[in-house]
C-alpha positions as a Markdown table, in Angstrom:
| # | Residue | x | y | z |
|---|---|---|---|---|
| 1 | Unk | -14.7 | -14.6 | -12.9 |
| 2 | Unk | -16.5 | -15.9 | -9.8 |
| 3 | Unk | -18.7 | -13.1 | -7.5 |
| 4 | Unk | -17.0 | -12.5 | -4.7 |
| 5 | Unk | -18.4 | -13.1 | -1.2 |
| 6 | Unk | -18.9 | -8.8 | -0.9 |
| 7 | Unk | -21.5 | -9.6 | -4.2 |
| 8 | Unk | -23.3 | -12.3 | -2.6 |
| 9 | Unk | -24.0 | -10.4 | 0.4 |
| 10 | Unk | -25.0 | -7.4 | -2.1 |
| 11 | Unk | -27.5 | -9.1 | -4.2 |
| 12 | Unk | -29.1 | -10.1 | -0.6 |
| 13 | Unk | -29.5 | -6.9 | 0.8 |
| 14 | Unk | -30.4 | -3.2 | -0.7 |
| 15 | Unk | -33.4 | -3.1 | -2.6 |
| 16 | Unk | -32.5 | -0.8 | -5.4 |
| 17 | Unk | -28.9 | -1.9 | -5.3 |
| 18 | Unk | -27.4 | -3.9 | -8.6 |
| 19 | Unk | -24.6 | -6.7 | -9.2 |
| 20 | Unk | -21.1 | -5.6 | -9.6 |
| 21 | Unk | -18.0 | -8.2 | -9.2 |
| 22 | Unk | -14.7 | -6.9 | -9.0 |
| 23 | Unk | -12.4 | -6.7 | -10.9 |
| 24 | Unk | -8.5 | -8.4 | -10.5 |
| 25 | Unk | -6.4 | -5.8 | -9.2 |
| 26 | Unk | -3.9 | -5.7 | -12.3 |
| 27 | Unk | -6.8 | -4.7 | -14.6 |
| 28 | Unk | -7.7 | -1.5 | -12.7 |
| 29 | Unk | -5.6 | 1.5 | -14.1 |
| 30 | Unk | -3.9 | 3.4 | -11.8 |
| 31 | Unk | -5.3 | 1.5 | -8.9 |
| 32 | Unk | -1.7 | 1.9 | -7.6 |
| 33 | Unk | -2.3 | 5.2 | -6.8 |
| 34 | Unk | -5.0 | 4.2 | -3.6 |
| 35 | Unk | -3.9 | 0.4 | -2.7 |
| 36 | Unk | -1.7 | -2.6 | -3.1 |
| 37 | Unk | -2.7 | -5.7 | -4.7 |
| 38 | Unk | -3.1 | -7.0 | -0.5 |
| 39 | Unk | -5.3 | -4.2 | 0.5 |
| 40 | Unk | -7.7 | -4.3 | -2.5 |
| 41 | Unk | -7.8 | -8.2 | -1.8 |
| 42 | Unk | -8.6 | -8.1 | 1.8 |
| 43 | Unk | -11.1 | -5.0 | 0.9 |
| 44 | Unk | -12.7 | -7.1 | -1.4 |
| 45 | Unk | -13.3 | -10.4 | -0.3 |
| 46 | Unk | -13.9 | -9.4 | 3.4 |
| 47 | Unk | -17.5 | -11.0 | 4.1 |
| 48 | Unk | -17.9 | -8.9 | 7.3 |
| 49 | Unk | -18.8 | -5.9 | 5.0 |
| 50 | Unk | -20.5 | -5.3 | 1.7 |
| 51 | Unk | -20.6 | -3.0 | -1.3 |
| 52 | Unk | -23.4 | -2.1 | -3.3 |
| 53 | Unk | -24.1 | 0.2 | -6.2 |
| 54 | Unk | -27.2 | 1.9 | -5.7 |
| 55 | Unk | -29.1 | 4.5 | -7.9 |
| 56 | Unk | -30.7 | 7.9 | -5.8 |
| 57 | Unk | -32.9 | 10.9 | -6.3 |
| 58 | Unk | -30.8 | 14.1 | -7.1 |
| 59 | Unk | -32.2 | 17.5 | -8.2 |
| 60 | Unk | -34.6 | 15.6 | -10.7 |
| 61 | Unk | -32.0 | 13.0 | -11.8 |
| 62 | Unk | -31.2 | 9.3 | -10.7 |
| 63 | Unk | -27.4 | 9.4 | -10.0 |
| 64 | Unk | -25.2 | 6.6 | -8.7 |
| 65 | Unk | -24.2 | 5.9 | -5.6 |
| 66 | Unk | -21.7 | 3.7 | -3.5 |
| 67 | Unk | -22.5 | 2.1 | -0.7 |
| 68 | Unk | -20.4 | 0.3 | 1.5 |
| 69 | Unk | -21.1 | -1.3 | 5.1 |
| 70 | Unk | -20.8 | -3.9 | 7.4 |
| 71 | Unk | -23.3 | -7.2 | 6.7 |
| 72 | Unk | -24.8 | -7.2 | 9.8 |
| 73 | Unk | -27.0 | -4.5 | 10.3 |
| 74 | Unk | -29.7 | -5.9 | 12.3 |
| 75 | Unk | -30.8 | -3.5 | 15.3 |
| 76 | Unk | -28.0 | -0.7 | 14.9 |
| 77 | Unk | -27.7 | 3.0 | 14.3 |
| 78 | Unk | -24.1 | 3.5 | 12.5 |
| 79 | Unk | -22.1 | 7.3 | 11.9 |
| 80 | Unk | -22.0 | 7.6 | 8.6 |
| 81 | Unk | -19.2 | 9.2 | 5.9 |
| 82 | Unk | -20.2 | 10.6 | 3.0 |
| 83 | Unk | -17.2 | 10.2 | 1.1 |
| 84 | Unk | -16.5 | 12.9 | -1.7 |
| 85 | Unk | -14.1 | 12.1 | -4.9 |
| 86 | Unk | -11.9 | 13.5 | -7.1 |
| 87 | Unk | -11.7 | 14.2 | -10.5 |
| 88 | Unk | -14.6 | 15.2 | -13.5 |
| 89 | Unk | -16.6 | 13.0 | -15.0 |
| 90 | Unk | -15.8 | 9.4 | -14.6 |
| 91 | Unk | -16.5 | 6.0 | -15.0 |
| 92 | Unk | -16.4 | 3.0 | -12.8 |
| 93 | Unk | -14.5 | 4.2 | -9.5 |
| 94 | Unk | -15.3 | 1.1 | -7.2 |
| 95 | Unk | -12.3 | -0.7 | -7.3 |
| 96 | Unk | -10.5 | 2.6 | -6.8 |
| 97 | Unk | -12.3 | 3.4 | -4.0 |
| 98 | Unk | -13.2 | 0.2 | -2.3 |
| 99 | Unk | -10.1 | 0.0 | -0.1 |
| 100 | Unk | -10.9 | 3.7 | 1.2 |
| 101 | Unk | -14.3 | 2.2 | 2.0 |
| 102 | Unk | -13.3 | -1.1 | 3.7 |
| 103 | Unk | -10.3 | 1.1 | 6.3 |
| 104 | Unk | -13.5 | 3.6 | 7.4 |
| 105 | Unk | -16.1 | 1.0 | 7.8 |
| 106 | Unk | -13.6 | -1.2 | 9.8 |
| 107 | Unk | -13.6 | 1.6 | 12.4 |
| 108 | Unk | -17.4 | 1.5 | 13.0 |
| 109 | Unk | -18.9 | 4.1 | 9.7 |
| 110 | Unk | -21.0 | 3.2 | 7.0 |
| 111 | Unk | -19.6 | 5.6 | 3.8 |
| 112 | Unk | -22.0 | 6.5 | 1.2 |
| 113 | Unk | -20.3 | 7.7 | -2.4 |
| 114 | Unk | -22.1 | 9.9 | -4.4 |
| 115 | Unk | -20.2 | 9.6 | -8.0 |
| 116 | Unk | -22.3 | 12.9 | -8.8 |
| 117 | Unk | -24.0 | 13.4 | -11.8 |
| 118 | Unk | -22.9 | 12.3 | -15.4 |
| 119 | Unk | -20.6 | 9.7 | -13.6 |
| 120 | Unk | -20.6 | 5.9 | -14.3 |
| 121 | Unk | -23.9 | 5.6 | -15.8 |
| 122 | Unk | -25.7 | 8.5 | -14.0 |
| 123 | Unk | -28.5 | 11.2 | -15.4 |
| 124 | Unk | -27.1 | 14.5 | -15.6 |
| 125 | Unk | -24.1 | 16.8 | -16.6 |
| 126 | Unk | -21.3 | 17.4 | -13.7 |
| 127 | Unk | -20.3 | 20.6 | -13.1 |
| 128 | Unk | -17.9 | 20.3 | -10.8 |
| 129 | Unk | -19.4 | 22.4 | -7.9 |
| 130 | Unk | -22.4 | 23.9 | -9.6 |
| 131 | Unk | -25.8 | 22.4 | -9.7 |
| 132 | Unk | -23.6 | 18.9 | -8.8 |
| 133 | Unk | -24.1 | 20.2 | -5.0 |
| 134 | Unk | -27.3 | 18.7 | -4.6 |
| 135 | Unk | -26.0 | 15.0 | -5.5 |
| 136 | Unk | -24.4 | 15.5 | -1.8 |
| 137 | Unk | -27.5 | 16.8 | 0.0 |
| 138 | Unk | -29.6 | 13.9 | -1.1 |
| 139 | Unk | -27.4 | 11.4 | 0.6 |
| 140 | Unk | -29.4 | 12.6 | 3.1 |
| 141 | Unk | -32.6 | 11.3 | 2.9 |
| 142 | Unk | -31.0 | 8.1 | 1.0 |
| 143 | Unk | -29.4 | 7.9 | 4.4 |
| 144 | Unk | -32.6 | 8.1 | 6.1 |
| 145 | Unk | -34.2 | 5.3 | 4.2 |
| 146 | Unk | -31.8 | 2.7 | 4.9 |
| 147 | Unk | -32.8 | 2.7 | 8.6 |
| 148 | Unk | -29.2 | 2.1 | 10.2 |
| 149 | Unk | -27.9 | 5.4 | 10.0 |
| 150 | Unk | -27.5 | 7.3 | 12.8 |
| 151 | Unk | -28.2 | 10.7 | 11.8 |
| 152 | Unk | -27.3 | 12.8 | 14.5 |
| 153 | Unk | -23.6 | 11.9 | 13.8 |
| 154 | Unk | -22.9 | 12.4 | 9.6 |
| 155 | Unk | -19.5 | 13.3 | 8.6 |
| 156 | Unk | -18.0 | 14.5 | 4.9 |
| 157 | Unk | -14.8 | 13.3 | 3.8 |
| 158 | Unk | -12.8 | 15.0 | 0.9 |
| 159 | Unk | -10.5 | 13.9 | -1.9 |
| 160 | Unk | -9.4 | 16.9 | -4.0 |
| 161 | Unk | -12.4 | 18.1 | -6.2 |
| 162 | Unk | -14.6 | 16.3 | -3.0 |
| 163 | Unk | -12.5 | 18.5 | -1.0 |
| 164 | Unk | -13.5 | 21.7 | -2.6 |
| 165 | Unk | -17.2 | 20.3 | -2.3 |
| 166 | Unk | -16.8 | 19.2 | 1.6 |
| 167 | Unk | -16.2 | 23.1 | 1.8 |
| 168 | Unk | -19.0 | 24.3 | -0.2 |
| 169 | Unk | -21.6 | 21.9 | 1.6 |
| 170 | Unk | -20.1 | 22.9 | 4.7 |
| 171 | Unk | -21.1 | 26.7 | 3.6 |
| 172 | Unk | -24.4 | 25.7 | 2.5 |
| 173 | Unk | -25.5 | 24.2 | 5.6 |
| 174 | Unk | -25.1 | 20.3 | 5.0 |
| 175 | Unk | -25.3 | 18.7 | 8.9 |
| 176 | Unk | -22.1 | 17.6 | 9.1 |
| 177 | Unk | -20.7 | 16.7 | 13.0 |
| 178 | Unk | -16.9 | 17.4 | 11.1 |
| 179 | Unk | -15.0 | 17.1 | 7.8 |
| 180 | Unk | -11.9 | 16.1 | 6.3 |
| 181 | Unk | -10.1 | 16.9 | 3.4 |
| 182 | Unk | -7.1 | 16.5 | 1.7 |
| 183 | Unk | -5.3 | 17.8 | -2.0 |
| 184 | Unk | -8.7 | 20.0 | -1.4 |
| 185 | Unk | -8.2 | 23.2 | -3.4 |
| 186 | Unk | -8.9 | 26.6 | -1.7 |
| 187 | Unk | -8.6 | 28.7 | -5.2 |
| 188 | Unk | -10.4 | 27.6 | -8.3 |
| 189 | Unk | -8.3 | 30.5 | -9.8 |
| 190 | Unk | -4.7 | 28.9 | -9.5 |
| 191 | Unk | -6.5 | 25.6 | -10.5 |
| 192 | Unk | -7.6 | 26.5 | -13.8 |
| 193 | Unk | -4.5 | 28.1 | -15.1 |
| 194 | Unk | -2.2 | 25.6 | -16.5 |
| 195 | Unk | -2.7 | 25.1 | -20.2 |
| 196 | Unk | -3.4 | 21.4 | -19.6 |
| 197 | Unk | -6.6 | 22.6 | -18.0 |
| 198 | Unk | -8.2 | 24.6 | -20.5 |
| 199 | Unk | -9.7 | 22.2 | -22.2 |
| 200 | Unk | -11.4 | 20.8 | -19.9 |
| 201 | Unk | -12.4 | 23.9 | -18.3 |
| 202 | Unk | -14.4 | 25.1 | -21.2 |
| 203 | Unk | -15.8 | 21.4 | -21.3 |
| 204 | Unk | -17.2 | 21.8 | -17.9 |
| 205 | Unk | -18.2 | 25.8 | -17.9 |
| 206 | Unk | -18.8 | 26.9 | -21.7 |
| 207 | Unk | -19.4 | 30.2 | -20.0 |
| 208 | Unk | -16.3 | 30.6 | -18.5 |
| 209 | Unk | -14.7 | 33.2 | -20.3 |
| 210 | Unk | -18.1 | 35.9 | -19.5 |
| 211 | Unk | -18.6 | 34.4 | -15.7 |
| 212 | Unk | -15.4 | 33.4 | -14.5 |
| 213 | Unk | -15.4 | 35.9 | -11.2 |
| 214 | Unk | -19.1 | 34.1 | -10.3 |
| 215 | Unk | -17.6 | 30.7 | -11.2 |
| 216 | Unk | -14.3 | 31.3 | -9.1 |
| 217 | Unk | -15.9 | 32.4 | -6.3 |
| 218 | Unk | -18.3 | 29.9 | -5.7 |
| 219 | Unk | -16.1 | 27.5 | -5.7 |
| 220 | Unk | -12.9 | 28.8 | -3.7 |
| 221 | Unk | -13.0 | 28.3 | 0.1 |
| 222 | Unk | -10.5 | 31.6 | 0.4 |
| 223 | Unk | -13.8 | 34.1 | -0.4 |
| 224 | Unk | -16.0 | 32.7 | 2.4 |
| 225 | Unk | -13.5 | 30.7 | 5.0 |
| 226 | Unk | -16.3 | 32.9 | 7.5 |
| 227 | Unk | -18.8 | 29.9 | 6.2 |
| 228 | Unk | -17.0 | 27.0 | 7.6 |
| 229 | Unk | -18.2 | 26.3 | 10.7 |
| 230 | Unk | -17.5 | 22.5 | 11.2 |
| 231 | Unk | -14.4 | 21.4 | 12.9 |
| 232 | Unk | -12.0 | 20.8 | 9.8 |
| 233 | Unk | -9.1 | 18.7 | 9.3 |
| 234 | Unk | -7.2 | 20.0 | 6.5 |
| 235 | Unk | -4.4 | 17.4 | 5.1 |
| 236 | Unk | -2.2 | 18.5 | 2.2 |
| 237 | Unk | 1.1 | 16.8 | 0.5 |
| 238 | Unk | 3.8 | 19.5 | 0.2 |
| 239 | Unk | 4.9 | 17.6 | -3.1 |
| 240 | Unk | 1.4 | 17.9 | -4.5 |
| 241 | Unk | 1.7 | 18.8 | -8.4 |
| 242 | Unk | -2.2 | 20.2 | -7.9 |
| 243 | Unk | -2.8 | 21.8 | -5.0 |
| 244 | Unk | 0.5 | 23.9 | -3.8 |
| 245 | Unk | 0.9 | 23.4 | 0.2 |
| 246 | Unk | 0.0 | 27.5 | 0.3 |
| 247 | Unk | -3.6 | 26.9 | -0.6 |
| 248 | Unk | -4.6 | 24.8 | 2.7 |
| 249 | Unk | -1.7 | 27.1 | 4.9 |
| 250 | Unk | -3.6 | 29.9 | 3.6 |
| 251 | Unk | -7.1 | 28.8 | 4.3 |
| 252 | Unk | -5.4 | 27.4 | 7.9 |
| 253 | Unk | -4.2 | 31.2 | 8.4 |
| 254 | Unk | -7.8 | 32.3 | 7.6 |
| 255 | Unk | -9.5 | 30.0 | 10.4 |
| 256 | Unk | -7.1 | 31.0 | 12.7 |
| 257 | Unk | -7.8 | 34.5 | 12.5 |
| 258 | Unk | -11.6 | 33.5 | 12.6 |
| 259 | Unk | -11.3 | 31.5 | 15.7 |
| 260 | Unk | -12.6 | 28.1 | 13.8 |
| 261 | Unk | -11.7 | 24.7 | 15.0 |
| 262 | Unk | -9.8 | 23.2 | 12.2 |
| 263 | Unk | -6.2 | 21.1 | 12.7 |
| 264 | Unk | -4.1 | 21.3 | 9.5 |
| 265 | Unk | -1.4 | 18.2 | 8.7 |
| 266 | Unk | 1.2 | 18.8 | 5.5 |
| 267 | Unk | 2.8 | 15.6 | 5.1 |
| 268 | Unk | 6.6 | 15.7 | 3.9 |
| 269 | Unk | 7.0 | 14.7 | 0.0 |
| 270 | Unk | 3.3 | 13.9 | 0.1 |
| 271 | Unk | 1.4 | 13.4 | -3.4 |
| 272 | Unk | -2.0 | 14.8 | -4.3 |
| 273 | Unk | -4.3 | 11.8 | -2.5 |
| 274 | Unk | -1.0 | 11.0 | -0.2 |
| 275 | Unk | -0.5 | 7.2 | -1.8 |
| 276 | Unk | 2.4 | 6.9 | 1.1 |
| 277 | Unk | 0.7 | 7.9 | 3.7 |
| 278 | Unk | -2.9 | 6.5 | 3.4 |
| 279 | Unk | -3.0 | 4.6 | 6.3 |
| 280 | Unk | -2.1 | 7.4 | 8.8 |
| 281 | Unk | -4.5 | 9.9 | 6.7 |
| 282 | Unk | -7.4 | 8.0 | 6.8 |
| 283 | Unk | -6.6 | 7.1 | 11.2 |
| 284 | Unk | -6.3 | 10.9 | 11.4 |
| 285 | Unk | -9.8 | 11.2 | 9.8 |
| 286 | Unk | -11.7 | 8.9 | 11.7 |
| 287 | Unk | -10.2 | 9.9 | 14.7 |
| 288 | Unk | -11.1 | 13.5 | 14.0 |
| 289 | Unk | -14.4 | 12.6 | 13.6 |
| 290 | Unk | -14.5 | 10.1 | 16.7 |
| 291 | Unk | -13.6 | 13.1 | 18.9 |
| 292 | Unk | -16.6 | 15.2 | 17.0 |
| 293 | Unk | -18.9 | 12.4 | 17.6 |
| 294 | Unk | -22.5 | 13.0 | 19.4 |
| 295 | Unk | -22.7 | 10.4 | 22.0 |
């Protein structure tokens, strides 16, 4: 297989960064989930923007990290996305993830992926909203040493487990202009009932079974919605197998009553990441955080 234009540009550019080529789209599994065979092509082979794999600092640990944005940076401060994923552990995510990439950084953003610790190659063991926090907070200096970010306008953007973690960094004080999330859960509770689950469950918290309030808690927007003072847009499918429509229309309820700015949008028949309606998720997004922008 050939490097595609994206690569070339890549091993050009990001000292730190690494080669990755990608793959064809029928050899991703379930890359039908996030794009069509058209979009991933365009993502990938568009030369006006590049992806890079780079490794950062975390908590001790040297995680991994994607980088996407456009080639020419020369002389410009861009708002950035720090893009949050779903799901555990996990391998390579690029080709999942680059068509997410390409639709934000054609609207102006660079996006920076932390694939948290233990993921695709990187030091550490996930948690899954534990000690895995900090892999978000040092996007911030990585930020800062690239030299085109424009740090007065960051912005988090959450898919599912992200979700959850765009709320907790939100309570913990990460300088984020606004959010978004969608299939976020508000209730770690609900999520960790289904016998399916409790496997992995024990996998990720041995502990579970003695600290279960503590690990709940921390990690269920529902306890602290007082703590979530960005202006949050909350995007839910009402079809979602994972997250139930009441979780975000309860957390909704709960700004409301605290006077937050949030907007929430349940889309009709939607899935868990909203496969059907990408296109008008991610435009909602960016335009949310458009109107949030510092000028």
């Amino acid at each position: 297989m050939t490097l595609t234009t994206a690569v070339l540009l890549m091993l050009l550019s990001t000292p730190g960064a690494y080669p990755y080529t990608f793959p064809a789209y029928d050899t991703v599994k379930g890359i039908d989930v996030y794009a069509d065979p058209a979009e991933y092509d365009a993502a990938v082979h568009d030369a006006a923007f590049v992806f890079e794999k780079l490794r950062a600092p975390s908590d001790g640990l040297s995680i991994v990290t994607y980088l996407y944005r456009p080639a020419d940076v020369a002389g410009k401060k861009l708002p950035l996305i720090v893009f949050l994923r779903g799901s555990t552990t996990m391998g390579d995510q690029a080709p999942q993830l680059v068509t997410f990439f390409h639709r934000l950084a054609s609207r102006g953003f660079v996006v920076l992926a932390p694939q948290y610790r233990g993921s695709d190659g990187g030091e550490g063991r996930d948690e899954v909203g534990g000690a895995d926090l900090a892999d978000v907070t040092s996007m911030l200096p990585l930020a800062r040493s690239l030299g085109y970010v424009d740090e007065a306008n960051v912005f988090l953007y959450g898919e599912s487990r992200g979700g959850m973690m765009t709320y907790q960094s939100i309570r913990d004080r990460f300088p984020a202009r606004a959010a978004a999330v969608f299939g976020a859960f508000t209730d770690l509770d609900v999520m960790t009932q289904p016998p399916q689950l409790q496997k992995v469950v024990q996998q990720l918290w041995p502990d579970y079974a003695q600290n279960r309030k503590a690990i709940v808690e921390r990690r269920s927007a529902e306890y602290w919605p007082e703590k979530l003072d960005v202006p949050l847009l909350i995007m839910n499918g009402t079809a979602d197998p994972q997250v139930d429509a009441s979780q975000p229309l309860g957390l909704a309820l709960q700004l409301q009553a605290l006077k937050k700015e949030y907007s929430l949008v349940l889309y009709a028949g939607g899935s868990h990441v909203l496969t059907k309606d990408r296109l008008d998720r991610d435009d909602r997004a960016v335009r949310w955080f458009e109107a949030h922008m510092k000028r």
